[in-house]
N, C-alpha and C positions, 0 to 999 in steps of 0.2 A: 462272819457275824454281820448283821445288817446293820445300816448307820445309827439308826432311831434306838436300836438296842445297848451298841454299844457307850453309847453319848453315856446313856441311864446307869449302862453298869458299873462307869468308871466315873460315875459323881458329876461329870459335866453339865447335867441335866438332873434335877429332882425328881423329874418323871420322864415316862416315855413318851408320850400325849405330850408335853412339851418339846422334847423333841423332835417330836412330828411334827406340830407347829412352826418350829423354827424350821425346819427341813421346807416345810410347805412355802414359808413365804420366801422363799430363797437365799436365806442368810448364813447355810451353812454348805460349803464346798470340801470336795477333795481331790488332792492336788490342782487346785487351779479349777475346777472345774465344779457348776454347783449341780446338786445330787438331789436324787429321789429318797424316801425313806426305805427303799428295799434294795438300797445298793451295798456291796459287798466291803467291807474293811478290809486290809492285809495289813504286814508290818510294814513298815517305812512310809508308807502312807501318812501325807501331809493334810491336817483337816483345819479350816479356816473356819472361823465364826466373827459373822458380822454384828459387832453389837450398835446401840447407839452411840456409846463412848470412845467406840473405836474395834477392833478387831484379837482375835487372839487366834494364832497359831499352838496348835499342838502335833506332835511327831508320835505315831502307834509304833509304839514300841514290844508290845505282846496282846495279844489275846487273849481275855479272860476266859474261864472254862465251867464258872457259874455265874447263874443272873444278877447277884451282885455282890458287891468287893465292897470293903471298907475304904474310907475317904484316907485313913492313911496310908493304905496299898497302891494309891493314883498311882504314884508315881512310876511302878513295876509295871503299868500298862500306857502312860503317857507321857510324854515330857512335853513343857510348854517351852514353844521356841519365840524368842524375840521379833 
């Protein structure tokens, strides 16, 4: 699943256009590494988001298998790591 996708499907992002946005101006990476909006997700995958406030780590923990999950399902597809 692509970045820009899965950001939107598991609530991290209100939209997808936001997170093409943020993928554009380079504030979101994975593992280490900042990304395109057509790059591919897997599990264990480490995805960083640079905010102004500071950053947040989240670990892909599953793949969602429709466009979008309810925000209390996050957690079966993310967990935020310290």
């Amino acid at each position: 699943m692509r970045i820009d996708k899965f950001l939107n499907s598991v609530n991290i992002t209100k939209r997808r256009s936001v997170a093409q946005d943020m993928i554009a101006n380079g504030v979101v990476s994975i593992n280490g590494k900042v990304v395109k909006p057509s790059k591919d997700v897997a599990i264990g995958d480490v995805i960083t988001i640079a905010y102004l406030s500071g950053e947040k780590k989240y670990c892909v923990l599953s793949l969602p298998a429709v466009k979008s999950t309810p925000k209390s399902e996050q957690d079966k597809y993310v967990k935020e790591m310290q």
